[in-house]
C-alpha positions, 0 to 999 in steps of 0.5 A, a space after each residue: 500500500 502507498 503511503 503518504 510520504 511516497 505519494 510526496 516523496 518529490 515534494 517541497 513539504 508534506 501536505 497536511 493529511 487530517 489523522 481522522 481522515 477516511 484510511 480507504 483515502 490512499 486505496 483510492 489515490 491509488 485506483 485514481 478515484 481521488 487525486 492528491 495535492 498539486 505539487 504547485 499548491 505545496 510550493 510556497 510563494 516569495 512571502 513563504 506562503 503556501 497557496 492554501 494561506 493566498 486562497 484563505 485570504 481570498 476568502 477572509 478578503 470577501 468579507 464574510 470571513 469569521 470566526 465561526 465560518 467553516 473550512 471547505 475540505 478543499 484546503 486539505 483536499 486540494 492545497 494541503 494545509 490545515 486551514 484552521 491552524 494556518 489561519 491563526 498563523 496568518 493572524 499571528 503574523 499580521 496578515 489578519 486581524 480578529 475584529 472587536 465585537 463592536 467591529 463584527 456588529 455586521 455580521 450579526 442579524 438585525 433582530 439580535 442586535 434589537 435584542 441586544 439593544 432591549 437586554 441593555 435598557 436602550 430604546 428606540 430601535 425598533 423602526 431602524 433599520 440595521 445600518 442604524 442599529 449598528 451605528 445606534 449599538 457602537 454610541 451607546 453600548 461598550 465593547 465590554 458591554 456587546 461582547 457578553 451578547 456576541 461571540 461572532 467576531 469578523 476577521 479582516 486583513 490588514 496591508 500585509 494580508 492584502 499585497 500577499 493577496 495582490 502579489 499572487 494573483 495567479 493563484 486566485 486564477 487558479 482556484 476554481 470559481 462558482 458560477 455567479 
């Protein structure tokens, strides 16, 4: 049987392999119903990234990125990385940044911050829509005060994140895309 470091044996570095995942997987590789890891995805840009860390920060740079998203198996699947733990490196080396609670407000549904809102004794609310309550929530309450009701937090990229997005365009071209 194939193991996984035969598979990659002419790789730059091993691909992250989940220990939970399915052992038929190398029976599979082996009779081509599932493919392994493009080489090009283990080969890392002049940042030191690996393209799985440029496609995670595609995806944080769309603005819907949080803590709580899920990761697509694609990250381990087809570019080898732990998304997860990358992530938290990623943020650990300034490439991202964890919002306040008061910065994730729009990642949190309208009516939840209306009950956010009555739970902290403020009025008046209740014809605006959520731009204002938002704008209402960040005049009146803390960031000590809406983090109790929140744990949602949005992750944003900062200068360094976005010239590594910016310096590695063919990797996003790459990626394939939904149709829209």
């Amino acid at each position: 049987m194939t193991t996984h470091l035969s598979i990659y044996d002419n790789y730059p570095e091993q691909p992250y392999i989940n220990p939970d995942r399915d052992p038929q997987w190398f029976k599979k590789l082996e009779i081509g119903t599932v493919t392994r890891v493009p080489l090009r995805n283990m080969q890392r840009t002049p940042e030191n990234l690996l393209p799985g860390d440029i496609i995670l920060l595609w995806r944080i740079d769309l603005g819907t990125f949080t803590n709580e998203s899920i990761f697509p198996k694609y990250f381990e699947y087809d570019y080898g990385i732990d998304a997860p733990t990358r992530l938290q490196w990623l943020i650990n080396e300034n490439y991202a940044v964890v919002e306040s609670a008061l910065n994730s407000l729009e990642h949190v549904s309208g009516t939840e911050i209306k009950a956010i809102l009555k739970q902290s004794g403020v009025s008046g609310y209740s014809k605006l829509k959520k731009d204002e309550l938002v704008e209402l929530v960040q005049e009146t309450l803390t960031e000590e005060q809406i983090s109790r009701y929140i744990s949602i937090r949005g992750i944003h990229l900062t200068n360094k994140g976005k010239d590594a997005l910016s310096n590695n365009p063919e990797v996003i071209d790459r990626h394939p895309k939904k149709n829209l």
